[in-house]
C-alpha positions in Angstrom: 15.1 5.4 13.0 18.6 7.0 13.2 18.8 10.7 13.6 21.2 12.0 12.1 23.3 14.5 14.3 24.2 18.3 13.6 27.8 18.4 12.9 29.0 19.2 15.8 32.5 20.7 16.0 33.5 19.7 19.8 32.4 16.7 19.5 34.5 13.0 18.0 32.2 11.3 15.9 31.5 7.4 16.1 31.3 7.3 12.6 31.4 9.3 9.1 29.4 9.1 5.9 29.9 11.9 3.5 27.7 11.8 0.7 29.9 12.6 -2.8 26.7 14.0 -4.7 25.8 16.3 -2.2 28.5 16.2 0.0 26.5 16.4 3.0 28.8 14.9 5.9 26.6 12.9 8.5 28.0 12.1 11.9 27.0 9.2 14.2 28.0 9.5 17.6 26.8 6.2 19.1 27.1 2.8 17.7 22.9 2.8 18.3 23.0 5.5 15.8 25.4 4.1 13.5 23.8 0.5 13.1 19.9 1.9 12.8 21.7 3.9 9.6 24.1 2.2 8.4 23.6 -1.9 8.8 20.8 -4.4 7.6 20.9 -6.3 10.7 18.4 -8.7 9.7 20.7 -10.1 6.4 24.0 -8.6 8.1 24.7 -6.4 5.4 25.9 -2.4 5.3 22.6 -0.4 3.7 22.9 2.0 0.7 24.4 5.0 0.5 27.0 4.0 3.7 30.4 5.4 2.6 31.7 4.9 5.7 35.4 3.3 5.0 37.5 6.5 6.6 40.6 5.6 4.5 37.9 5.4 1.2 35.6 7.9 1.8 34.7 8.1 -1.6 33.8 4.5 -1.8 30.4 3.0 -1.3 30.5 0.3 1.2 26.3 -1.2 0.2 26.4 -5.1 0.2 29.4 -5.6 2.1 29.0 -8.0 5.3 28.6 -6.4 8.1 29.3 -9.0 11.2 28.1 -7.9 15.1 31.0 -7.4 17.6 30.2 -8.5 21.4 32.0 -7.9 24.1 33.9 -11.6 25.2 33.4 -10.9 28.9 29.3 -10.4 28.3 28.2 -11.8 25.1 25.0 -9.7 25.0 26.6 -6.4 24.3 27.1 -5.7 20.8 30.7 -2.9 20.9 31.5 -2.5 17.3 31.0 -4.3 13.7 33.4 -5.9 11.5 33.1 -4.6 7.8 34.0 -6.7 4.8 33.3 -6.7 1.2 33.9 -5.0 -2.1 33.8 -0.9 -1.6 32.8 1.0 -5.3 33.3 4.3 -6.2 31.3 5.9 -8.9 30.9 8.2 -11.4 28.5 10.9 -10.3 28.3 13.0 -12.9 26.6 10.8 -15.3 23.0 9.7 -14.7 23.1 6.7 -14.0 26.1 6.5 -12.0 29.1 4.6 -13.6 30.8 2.2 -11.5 34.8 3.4 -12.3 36.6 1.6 -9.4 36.4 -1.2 -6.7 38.5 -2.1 -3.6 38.4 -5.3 -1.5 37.9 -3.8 2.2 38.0 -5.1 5.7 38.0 -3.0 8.6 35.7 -2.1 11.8 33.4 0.2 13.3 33.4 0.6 17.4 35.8 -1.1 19.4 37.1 -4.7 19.3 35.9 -7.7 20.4 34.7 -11.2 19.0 32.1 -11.6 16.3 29.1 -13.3 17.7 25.3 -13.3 17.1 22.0 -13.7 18.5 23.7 -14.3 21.9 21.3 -11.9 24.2 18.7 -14.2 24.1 19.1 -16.1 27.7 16.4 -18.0 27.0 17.9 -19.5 23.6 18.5 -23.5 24.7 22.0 -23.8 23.2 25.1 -21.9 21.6 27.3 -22.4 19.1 31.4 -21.9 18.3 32.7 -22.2 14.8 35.8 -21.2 12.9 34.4 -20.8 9.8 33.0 -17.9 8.8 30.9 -19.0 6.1 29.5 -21.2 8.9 29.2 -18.3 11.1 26.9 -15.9 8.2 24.5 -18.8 7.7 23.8 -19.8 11.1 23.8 -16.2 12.1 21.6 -15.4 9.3 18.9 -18.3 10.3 19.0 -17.2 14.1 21.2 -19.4 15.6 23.3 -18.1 18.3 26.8 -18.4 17.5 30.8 -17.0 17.8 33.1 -16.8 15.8 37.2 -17.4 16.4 39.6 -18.5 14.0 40.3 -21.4 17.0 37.3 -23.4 17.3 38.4 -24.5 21.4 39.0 -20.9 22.0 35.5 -20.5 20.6 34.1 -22.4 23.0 36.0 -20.9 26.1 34.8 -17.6 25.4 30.9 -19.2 25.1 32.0 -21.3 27.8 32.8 -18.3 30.3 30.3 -15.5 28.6 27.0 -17.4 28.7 24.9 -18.8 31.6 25.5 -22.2 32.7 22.0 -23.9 32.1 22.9 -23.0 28.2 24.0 -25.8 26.5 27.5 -25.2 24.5 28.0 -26.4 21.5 30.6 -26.2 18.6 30.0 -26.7 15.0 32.5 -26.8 11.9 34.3 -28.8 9.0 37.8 -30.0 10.8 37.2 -31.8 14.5 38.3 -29.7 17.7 40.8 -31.0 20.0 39.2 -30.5 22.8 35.5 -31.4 23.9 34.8 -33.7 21.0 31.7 -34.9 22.3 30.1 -31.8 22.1 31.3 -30.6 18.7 28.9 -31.4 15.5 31.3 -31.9 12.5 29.2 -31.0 9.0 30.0 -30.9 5.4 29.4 -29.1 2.4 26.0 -29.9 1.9 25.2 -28.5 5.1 25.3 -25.2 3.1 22.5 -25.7 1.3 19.7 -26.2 3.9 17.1 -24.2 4.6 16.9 -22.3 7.7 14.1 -24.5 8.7 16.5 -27.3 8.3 18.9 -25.7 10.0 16.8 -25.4 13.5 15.8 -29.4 13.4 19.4 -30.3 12.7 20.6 -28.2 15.4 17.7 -29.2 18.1 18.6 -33.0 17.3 22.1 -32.6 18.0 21.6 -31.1 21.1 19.1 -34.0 21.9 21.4 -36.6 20.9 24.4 -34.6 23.1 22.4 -34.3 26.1 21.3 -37.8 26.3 25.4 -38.4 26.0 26.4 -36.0 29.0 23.5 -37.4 31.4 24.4 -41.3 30.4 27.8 -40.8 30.7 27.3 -38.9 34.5 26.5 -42.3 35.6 29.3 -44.4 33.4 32.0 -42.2 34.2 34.2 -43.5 37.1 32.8 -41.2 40.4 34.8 -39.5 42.4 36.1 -42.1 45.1 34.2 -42.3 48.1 35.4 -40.2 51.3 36.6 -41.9 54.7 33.1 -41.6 57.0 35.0 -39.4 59.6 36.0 -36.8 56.1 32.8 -36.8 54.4 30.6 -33.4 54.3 28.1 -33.0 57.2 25.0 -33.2 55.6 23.1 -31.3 58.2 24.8 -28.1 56.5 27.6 -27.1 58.4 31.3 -26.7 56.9 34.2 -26.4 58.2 36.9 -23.5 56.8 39.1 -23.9 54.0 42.7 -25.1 54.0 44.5 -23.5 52.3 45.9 -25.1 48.6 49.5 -23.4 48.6 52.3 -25.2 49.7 53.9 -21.8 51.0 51.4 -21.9 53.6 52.5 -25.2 54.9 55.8 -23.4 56.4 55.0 -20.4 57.9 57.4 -17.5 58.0 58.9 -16.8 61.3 59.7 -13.4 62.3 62.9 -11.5 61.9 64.6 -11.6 65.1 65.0 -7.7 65.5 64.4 -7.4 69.2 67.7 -9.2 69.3 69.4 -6.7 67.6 71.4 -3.4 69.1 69.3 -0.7 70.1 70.6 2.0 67.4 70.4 -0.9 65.0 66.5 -2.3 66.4 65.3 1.6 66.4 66.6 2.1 62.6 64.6 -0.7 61.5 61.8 -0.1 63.0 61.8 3.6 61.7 62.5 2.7 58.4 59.3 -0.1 58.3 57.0 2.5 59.7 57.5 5.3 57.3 58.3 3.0 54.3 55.6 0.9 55.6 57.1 -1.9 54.3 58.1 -5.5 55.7 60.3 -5.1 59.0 62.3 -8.1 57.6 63.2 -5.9 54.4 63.9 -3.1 56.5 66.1 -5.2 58.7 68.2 -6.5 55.8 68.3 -3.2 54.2 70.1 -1.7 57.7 72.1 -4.6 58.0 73.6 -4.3 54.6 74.2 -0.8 54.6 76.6 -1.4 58.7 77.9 -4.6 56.6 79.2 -1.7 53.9 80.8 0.6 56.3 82.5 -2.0 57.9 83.6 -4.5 55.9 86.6 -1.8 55.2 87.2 -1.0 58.9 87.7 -4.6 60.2 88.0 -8.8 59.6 86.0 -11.1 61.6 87.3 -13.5 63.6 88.1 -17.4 62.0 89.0 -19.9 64.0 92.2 -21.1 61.8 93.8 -17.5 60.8 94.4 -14.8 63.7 94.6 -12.4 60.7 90.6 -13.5 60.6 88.9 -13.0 57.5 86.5 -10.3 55.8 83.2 -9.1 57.7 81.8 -8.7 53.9 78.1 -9.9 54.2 75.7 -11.0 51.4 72.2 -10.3 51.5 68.9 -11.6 49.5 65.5 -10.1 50.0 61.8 -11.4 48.5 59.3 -8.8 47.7 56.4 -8.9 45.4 55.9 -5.9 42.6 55.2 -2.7 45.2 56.5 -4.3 48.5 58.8 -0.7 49.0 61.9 -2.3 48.4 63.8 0.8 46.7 61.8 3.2 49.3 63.8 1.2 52.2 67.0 1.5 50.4 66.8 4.9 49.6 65.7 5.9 53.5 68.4 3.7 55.0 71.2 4.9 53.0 71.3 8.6 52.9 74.6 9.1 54.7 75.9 6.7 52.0 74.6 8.3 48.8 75.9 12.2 50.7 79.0 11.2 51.1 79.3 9.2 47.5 77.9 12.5 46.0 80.2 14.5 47.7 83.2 12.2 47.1 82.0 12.6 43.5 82.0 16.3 43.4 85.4 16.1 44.5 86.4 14.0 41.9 85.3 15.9 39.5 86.9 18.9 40.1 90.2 17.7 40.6 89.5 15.8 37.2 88.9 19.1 35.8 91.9 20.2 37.1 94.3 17.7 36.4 92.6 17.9 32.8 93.8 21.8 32.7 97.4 20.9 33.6 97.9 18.1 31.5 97.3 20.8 28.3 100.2 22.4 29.7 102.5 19.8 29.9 105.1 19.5 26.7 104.6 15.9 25.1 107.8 14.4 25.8 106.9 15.2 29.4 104.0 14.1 29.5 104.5 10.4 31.0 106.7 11.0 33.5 104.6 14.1 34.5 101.4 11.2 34.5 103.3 8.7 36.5 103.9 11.4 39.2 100.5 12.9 38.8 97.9 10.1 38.7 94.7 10.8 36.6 91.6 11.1 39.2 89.7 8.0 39.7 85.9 7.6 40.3 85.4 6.9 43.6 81.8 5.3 43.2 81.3 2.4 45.6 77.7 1.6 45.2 76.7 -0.6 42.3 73.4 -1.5 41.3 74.4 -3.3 38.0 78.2 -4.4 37.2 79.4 -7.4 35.9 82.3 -9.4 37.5 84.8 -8.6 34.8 84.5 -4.9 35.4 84.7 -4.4 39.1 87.6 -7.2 39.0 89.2 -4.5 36.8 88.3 -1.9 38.9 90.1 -3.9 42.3 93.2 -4.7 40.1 93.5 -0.9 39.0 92.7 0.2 42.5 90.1 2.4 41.6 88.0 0.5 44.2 89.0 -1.3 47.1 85.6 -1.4 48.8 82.2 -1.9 47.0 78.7 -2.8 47.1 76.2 -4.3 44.8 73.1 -2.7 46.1 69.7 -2.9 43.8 66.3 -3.5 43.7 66.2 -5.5 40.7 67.7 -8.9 41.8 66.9 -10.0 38.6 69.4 -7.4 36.7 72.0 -9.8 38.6 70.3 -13.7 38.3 69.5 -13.0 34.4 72.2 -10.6 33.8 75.5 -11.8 31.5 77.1 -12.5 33.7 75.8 -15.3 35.4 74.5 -17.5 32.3 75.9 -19.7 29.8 79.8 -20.3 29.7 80.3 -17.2 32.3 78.7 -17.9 34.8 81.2 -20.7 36.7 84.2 -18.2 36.9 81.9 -15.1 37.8 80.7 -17.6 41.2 84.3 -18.3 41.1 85.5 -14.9 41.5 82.5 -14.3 43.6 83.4 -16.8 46.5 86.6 -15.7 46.4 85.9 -12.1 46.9 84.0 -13.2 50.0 86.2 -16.0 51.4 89.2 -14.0 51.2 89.1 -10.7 50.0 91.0 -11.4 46.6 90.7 -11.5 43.2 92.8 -12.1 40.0 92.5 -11.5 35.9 94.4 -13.3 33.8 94.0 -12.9 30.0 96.1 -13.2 26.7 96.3 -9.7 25.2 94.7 -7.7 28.0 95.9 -4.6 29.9 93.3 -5.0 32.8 95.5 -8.2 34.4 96.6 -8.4 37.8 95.7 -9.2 41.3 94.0 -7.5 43.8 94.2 -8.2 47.4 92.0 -6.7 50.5 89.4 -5.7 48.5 85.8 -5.7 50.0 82.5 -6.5 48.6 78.7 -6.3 49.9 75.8 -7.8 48.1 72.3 -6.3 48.6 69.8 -7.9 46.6 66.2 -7.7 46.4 63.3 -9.0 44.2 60.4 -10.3 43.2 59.8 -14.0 43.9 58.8 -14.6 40.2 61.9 -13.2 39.2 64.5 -14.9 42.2 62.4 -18.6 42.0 64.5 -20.3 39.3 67.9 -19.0 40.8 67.5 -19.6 44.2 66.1 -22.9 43.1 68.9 -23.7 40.8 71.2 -26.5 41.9 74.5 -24.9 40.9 73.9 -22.1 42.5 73.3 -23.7 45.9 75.5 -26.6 45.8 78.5 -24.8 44.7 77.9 -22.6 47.5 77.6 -18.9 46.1 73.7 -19.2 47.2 74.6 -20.5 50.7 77.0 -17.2 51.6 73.7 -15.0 51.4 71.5 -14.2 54.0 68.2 -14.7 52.7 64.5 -13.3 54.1 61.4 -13.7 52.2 58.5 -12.0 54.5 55.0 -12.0 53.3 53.3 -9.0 52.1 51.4 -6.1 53.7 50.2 -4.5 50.7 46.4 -3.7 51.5 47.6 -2.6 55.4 49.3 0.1 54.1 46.4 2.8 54.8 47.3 6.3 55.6 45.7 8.7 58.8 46.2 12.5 59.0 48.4 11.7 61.5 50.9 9.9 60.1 51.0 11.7 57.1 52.4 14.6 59.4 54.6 12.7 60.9 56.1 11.9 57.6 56.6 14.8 56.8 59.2 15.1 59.7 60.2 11.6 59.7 63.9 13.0 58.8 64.3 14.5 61.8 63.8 11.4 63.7 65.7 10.9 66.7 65.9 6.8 65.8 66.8 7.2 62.2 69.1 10.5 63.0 70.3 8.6 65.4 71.4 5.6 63.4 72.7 8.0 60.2 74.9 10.2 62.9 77.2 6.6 63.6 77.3 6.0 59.7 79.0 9.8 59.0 80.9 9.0 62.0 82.0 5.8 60.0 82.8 7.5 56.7 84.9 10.1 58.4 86.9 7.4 59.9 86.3 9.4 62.9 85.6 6.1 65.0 88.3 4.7 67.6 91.1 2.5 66.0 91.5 -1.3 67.1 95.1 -1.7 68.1 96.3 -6.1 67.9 98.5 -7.6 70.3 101.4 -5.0 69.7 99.7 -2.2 70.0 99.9 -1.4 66.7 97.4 -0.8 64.0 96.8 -3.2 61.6 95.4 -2.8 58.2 92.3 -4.7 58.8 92.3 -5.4 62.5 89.9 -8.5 63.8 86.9 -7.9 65.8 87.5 -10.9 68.0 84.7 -12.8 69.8 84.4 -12.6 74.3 84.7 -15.9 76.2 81.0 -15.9 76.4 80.3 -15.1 72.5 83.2 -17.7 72.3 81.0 -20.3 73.8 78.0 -19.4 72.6 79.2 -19.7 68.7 80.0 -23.0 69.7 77.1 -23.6 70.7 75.3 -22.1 67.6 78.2 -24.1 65.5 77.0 -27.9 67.0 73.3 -26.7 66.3 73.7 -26.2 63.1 75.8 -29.6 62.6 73.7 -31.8 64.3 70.6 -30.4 62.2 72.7 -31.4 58.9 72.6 -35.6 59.9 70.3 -38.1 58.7 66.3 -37.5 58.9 67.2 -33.9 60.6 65.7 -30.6 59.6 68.7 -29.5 57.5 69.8 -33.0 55.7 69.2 -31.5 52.4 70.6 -28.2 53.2 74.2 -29.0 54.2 75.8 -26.5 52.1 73.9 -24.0 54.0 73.6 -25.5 57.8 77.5 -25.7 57.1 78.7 -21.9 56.9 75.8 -20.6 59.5 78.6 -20.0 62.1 81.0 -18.1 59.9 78.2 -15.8 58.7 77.2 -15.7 62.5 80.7 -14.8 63.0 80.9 -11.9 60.5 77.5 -10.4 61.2 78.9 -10.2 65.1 82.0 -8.5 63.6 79.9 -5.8 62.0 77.7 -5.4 64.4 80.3 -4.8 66.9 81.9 -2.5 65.0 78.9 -0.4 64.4 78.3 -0.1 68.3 81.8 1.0 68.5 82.8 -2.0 70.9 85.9 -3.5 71.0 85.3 -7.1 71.1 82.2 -9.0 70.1 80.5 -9.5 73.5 77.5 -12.3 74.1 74.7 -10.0 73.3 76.0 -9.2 70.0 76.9 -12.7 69.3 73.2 -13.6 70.2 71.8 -11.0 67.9 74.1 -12.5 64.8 73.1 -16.4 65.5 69.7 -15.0 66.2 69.3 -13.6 62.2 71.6 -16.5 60.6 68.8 -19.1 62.4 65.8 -17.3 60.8 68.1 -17.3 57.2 68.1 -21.2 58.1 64.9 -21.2 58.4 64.2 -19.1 55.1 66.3 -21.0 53.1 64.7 -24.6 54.0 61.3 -22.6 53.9 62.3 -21.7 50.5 62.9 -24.7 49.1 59.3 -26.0 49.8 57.8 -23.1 47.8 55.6 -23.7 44.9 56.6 -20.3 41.8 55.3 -22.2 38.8 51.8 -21.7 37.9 48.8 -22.1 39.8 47.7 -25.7 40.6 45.3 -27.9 38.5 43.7 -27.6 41.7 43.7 -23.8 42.6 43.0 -23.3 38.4 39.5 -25.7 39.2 38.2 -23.8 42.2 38.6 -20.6 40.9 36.6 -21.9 37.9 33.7 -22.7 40.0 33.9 -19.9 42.0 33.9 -17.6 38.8 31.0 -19.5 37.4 28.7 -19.6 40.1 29.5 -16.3 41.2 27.9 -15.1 37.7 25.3 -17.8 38.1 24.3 -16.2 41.5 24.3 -19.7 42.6 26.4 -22.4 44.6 25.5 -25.7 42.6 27.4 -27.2 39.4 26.4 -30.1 37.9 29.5 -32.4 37.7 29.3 -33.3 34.6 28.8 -29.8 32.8 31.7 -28.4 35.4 34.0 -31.3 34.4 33.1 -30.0 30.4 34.2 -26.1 31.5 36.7 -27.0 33.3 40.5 -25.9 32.5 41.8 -27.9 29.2 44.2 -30.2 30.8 41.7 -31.4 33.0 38.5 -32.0 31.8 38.5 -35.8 31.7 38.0 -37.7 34.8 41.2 -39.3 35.6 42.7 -35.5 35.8 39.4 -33.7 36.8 38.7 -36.5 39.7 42.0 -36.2 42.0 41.2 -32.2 41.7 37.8 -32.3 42.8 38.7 -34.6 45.1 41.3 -32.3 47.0 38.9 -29.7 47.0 36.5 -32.2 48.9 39.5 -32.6 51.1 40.3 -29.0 51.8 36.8 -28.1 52.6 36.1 -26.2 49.2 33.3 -28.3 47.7 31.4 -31.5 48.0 29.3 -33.6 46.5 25.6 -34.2 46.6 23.3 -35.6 44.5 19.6 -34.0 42.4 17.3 -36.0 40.8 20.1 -38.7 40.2 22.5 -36.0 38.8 25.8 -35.6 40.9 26.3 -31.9 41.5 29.0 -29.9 42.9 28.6 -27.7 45.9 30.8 -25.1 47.1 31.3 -23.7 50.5 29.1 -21.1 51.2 32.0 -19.3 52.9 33.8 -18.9 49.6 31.0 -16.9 48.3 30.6 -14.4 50.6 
């Protein structure tokens, strides 16, 4: 029996019932409680006396149906109960009461879930899915165990992976399912009126005559085609390890060549992946980006067809999952940067202030002459993380900027941003190309104030994101044939989330990581940088040019043609980079601006052979990336991967390593659970040392590799 609980103050109740004669207010703090005082579970009804509707507390709930909640992940624990019905209220002070009001109602006690019944019985032989909920009360009601979703197939996926697998499934309703037909039992309306008796043989005949259909058609079904001899399972037991499913795996990542990089540069990096603990290759990029920044204003690189040369600007692309310390990197790498944009900004605002103050004081008809002489403060912000073409092309023209970066975490702020869908998106990789090719850019519009041109301006790209995010635009066609994709330097390392442990240790350590002699070090030569505080390149004449060219040694000379001939011969027919021409094609010129900034940064005054090695060195592993890329699966899962994690999920709960074919094929994932879609799956995971085939009392079963299990 329920007992009823003490109102307790401190305490949230489960559940009220206020009586309106007496107004005693009983509390139920469990659904236990609740149910043993409130429902009929037997006829699934609420009992007398159970006002128990909050938003009608006034209203007597008796009669109405009261359906069983379960939870869908474990079908044998009841979480709430679903309430529907008509709700009186009455007239209590006349004897006998007077029924003055009704309300439809529908609501719930407990938590959500889906209804069900009768379903914690593992030894009941079958189960049922319906839609109907008619169908549901009377089957419920004569002991069947059933579920209840307004989709019959989704009905039988949450039986399906909530019950045990020697329980037969079943679904049962007026309109056919789509899926599994031959194990759904259509009825009509005189199924209503039998008996529960009637009910049970009906049901028990069914699953007969289904049964009987599965184990016949095991043996008509086409089998699974027979392995090679030297392929097939070794019966005596053994297995061999599993291959891997994913494609990515095919074409392993090679590392980022950092031990080719200078020392200030190598140290940086591997400073920042240590206390980040991120990815050295996102590290690397991040470093590389932020010298690529300071420099691209200081000098050009060297081109083989202009002695002016051309800009140093560098574009970079990074992959990293949700977590993989990609902002953490930037933020460590680029302090110098951000003090000396905050402090440019401080500046900026107080001579905005001032220049505010003395415009007040200026007569009108003075004023625009007084303007022209006294130029209104710009903002000298530099670093982007989200701005669309049209708006720094304004800024360039206006000469508000002349050198800027586009440095976020959020690739995909940029890929599915304005500008680069729809109608836009040609002339922003226009304007794009031409900011890196030659420094340049132009506006031209009818009725606009913001047109001009803009030479010598300067842009960096510093991109990273996730892959689900970068997949479609690094995939995309017009992106990589037109060339925009081909100008970045791309690295995609793999993860280390789940190495990423702390020790006592290095949590001190981290506490004083800012006073590391590599990262202090490597921030020192970027102040040095911003302060323009860094010898000048003089050209021929000794004179000082407005974007002198880091030129390459003899050796580095040679060994960019070397690195040029590479890359060209890969591009012919049947060679690694056939398909990747647009990329293979502009390795050397990004080899030759990467040498540029690197020089720079080590405050030489050429770009020797060791520098030029280090450049070709990183533009060979964005090669690499890039054709790596191309090869990697970002849709969904495989048909394959979505079968084995099936099994593994069901016999995992099963506590058990054997599937019968036949009811696996039936459970399987809806797009393949006939046999001309479940067969090549099951036969890849043969192949790939998942699972095989044996064979019970002339009943194919599938096996899985113990391995997997463990």
């Amino acid at each position: 029996m329920n007992a009823k609980l003490p109102c307790d103050k401190t305490a949230i109740a489960f559940a009220v019932s206020t009586d309106p004669v007496t107004g005693t207010r009983t509390e139920y703090h469990s659904l236990k409680d609740f149910a043993q005082s409130c429902i009929d579970e037997q006829n699934f009804k609420v009992k007398p006396e159970s006002y128990i509707f909050s938003e009608l507390p006034e209203y007597n709930c008796e009669e109405c149906e009261a359906l069983p909640l379960v939870n869908p992940q474990q079908l044998t624990e009841v979480i709430g109960y679903g309430i529907r019905g008509i709700a009186k209220k009455y007239d209590t002070t006349r004897t006998p009461y007077k029924e003055i009001d009704s309300k439809k109602v529908s609501f719930s006690i407990g938590k959500n879930g889906v209804f069900a019944s009768n379903t914690n019985n593992k030894y009941t032989p079958y189960v049922l899915g319906t839609d109907n909920i008619d169908l549901f009360v009377q089957l419920a009601k004569a002991g069947e165990a059933i579920v209840l979703h307004k989709d019959i197939d989704a009905a039988y996926q949450i039986i399906n992976n909530g019950m045990p697998e020697s329980i037969l499934r079943m679904m049962v309703g007026f309109n056919p399912s789509k899926h599994n037909q031959d194990l759904f039992v259509q009825v009509n309306e005189s199924f209503k009126t039998l008996s529960t008796n009637q009910v049970k043989q009906f049901f028990t005949e069914k699953k007969q005559q289904i049964i009987k259909s599965i184990e016949s058609d095991s043996f008509v079904q086409p089998q699974v085609e027979e392995m090679p001899a030297d392929k097939k399972a070794d019966t005596s037991g053994s297995w061999q390890a599993p291959v891997s499913l994913r494609n990515d795996t095919l074409i392993q990542s090679k590392p980022y060549p950092i031990n080719e990089l200078p020392e200030v540069v190598r140290e940086a990096i591997l400073a920042t992946a240590e206390y980040v603990q991120a990815p050295l290759a996102m590290a690397a990029q991040c470093v590389l980006a932020s010298i690529s920044f300071l420099a691209q204003s200081k000098v050009n690189a060297p081109r083989e067809t202009n002695k002016e040369g051309m800009p140093s600007s560098l574009f970079f692309l990074t992959e990293g999952g949700s977590g993989g310390r990609k902002s953490s990197c930037q933020k460590l790498v680029e302090i110098p940067i951000r003090e000396h944009e905050r402090q440019k900004n401080d500046e900026y605002k107080k001579a905005l202030e001032d220049w505010n103050t003395k415009s007040k004081t200026i007569e009108s008809k003075e004023f625009a002459q007084w303007a022209l002489d006294n130029p209104r403060p710009t903002d000298p912000t530099s670093i982007f993380s989200d701005i669309t073409i049209e708006t720094l092309t304004k800024f360039y023209i206006k000469g508000i900027v002349k050198n800027a970066s586009l440095s976020s975490d959020e690739a995909g702020q940029f890929f599915d941003g304005h500008t680069m869908k729809g109608d836009t998106a040609k002339s922003a990789l226009g304007a794009f190309t031409k900011l890196f090719d030659d420094g340049y850019c132009q506006r031209n519009r009818a009725s606009s104030d913001d047109n001009g041109t803009a030479y010598d301006v300067r842009l960096t790209f510093n991109l990273l994101g996730q892959r689900a995010v970068l997949a479609g635009a690094l995939n995309d066609q017009t992106l990589r044939g037109q060339g925009f994709l081909p100008r970045f330097i791309l690295t995609a390392p793999e993860s280390i989330a789940g190495q990423r442990t702390h020790t006592i240790e290095f949590r001190k350590k981290l506490k004083n990581s800012h006073n590391d002699p590599r990262l202090t070090k490597f921030w020192n030569r970027c102040r040095d940088i911003l302060k323009d505080e860094l010898p000048v390149l003089l050209n021929d004449s000794g004179e000082v040019p407005y974007f002198p060219v880091m030129q390459l040694s003899n050796e580095a000379e040679l060994l960019e043609l070397e690195f040029y001939n590479e890359c060209e011969i890969l591009q012919g027919s049947g060679k690694q980079f056939e398909f990747m021409q647009p990329f293979a094609s502009r390795a050397n010129e990004l080899a030759r601006r990467l040498g540029a900034v690197l020089a720079y940064f080590e405050n030489r005054s050429e770009i020797d052979l060791e520098t030029m090695r280090a450049a070709c060195a990183v533009i060979r592993h964005s090669l690499s990336e890039w054709f790596r890329y191309s090869d990697i699966e970002v849709a969904d899962e495989s048909d394959s991967e979505k079968l084995i994690k099936y099994l593994l999920t069901k016999c995992k709960k099963e506590k058990t390593n054997l599937l019968q074919r036949t009811i696996a094929m039936k459970g399987a994932p809806l797009q393949i659970r006939k046999a001309k879609e479940f067969d090549p799956c099951l036969n890849e995971l043969i192949e790939f040392n998942y699972v095989r085939l044996v064979t019970i009392n002339r009943s194919a079963y599938i096996e899985l590799n113990p391995a997997l299990l463990k």
